[in-house]
C-alpha positions, 0 to 999 in steps of 0.5 A: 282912500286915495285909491278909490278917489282914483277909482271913482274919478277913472269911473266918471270918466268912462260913463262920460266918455261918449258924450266928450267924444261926441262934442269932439267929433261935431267940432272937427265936422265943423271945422271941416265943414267951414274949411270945406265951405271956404275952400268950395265957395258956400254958394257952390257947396248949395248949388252941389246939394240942391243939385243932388237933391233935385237929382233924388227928386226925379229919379227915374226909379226909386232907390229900392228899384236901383238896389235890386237892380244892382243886386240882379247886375253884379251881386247874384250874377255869380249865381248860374251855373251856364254863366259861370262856366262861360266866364271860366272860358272866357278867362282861359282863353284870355289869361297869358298863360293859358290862351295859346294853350288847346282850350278845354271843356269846361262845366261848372256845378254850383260854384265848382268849376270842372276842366276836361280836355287834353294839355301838352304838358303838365306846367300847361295843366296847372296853369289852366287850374290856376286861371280858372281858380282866379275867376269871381264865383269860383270856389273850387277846380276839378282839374280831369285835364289830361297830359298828352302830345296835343297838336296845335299848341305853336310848338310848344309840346 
């Protein structure tokens, strides 16, 4: 008899559950919300708020605008394949590694990057694969860098 007691008191709990963490969370939002408020001063906390929605109000473009904007920008730049293999080069003359080093041809196939060209040393190959892994967009390096006696590698061959 007590075990089902038990068990029935276990289930009422759980089906109220989500109502008592529901009160708990507008409590602790309340409490924030009052010590934000005395901390902040209520007149500059409405000041920031009609400030931010007169800044929604005049927007210069609508936020479905601003979204795709951003997509555009940052998100689907990854896409070109031309873009791509400028970054993989810009990132190997860059890199500490790699920018003393001859620079090599670079093609970029999807989000594949290939390296062709000719290193002074094998430590100098792995390196150049390891600065054109590290780029954003870059699933996979095809390394065809060859090792040779290259000039112009500031004595390092």
């Amino acid at each position: 008899m007590w075990v089902y007691a038990a068990n029935m008191f276990t289930l009422v709990r759980l089906l109220f559950l989500p109502v008592k963490v529901g009160i708990g969370a507008s409590r602790v939002g309340a409490k924030a919300g009052y010590r934000t408020g005395r901390l902040f001063g209520y007149r500059r906390v409405a000041l920031f708020a009609a400030g931010v929605g007169l800044g929604l109000m005049i927007a210069p473009m609508a936020g479905r605008e601003t979204r795709r904007r951003i997509q555009e920008r940052w998100i689907n730049r990854n896409n070109g394949d031309a873009n791509l293999a400028e970054r993989v080069r810009e990132e190997l003359a860059r890199a500490p590694r790699t920018w003393h080093l001859p620079q090599p041809e670079v093609e970029a196939v999807g989000a594949c990057a290939i390296l062709r060209g000719e290193v002074p040393h094998q430590s100098a190959r792995a390196d150049m694969e390891r600065a054109a892994a590290a780029v954003a967009g870059v699933a996979s390096v095809d390394n065809h860098l060859t090792v040779g006696r290259v000039s112009g590698t500031n004595g390092l061959g």
